[in-house]
N, C-alpha and C positions, 0 to 999 in steps of 0.2 A: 547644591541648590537644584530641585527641581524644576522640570517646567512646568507652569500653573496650567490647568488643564479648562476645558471650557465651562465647567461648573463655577470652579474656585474665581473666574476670572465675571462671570455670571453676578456669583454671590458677591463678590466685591464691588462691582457696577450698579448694584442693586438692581438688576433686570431679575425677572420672573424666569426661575426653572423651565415655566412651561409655553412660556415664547419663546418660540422655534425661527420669527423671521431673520432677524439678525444674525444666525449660529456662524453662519459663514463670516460676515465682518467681521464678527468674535474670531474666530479661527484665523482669520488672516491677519489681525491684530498681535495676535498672539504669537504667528508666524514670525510676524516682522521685527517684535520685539525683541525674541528668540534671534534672530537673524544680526540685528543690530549689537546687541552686546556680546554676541560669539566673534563681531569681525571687528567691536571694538576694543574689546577685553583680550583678544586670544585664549582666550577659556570655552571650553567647549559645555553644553549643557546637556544634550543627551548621547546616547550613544552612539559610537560613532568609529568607523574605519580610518586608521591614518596610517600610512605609509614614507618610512623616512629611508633614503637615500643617501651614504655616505660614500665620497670618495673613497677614505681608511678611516681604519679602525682610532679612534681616540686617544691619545698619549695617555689619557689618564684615564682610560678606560670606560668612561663614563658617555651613553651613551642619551642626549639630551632631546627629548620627545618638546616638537615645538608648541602645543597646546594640551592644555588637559581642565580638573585632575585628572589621573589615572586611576581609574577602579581594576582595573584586571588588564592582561596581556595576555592574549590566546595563541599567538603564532608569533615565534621569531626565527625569522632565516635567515640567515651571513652566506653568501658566495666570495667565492675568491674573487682573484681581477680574472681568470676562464671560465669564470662564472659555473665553477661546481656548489656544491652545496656543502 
């Protein structure tokens, strides 16, 4: 699911492409809604930095990301408990 961007959100409201006073309400509308179903769904909409912390490593090795989907994984680091790498 994408996040509706301020045209699509425009074109749906039926306001005019080229009224510009409102952009901002629009955008903070949009913010909000964005805001409200990422903290009540636990799913994330757009992209986005998350950082998980395990005491140890998973008996079953599986290691459970607390929101998403996941599109991609760019970096993962494991340190020991002396915190090597």
């Amino acid at each position: 699911m994408a996040i509706p961007t301020r045209s699509e959100a425009k074109l749906w409201c039926k306001v005019d492409s080229d009224m510009t006073a409102d952009d901002a309400l629009i955008d903070d509308l949009i913010d909000a809604a964005v805001d409200y179903f990422e903290q009540t769904s636990g799913r994330t909409l757009g992209a986005s930095t998350k950082t998980v912390k395990l005491q140890q490593w998973p008996a079953d090795r599986i290691i459970r990301i607390p929101s998403g989907p996941v599109a991609s994984i760019t970096s993962l680091t494991c340190r020991t408990t002396s915190g090597t790498s």
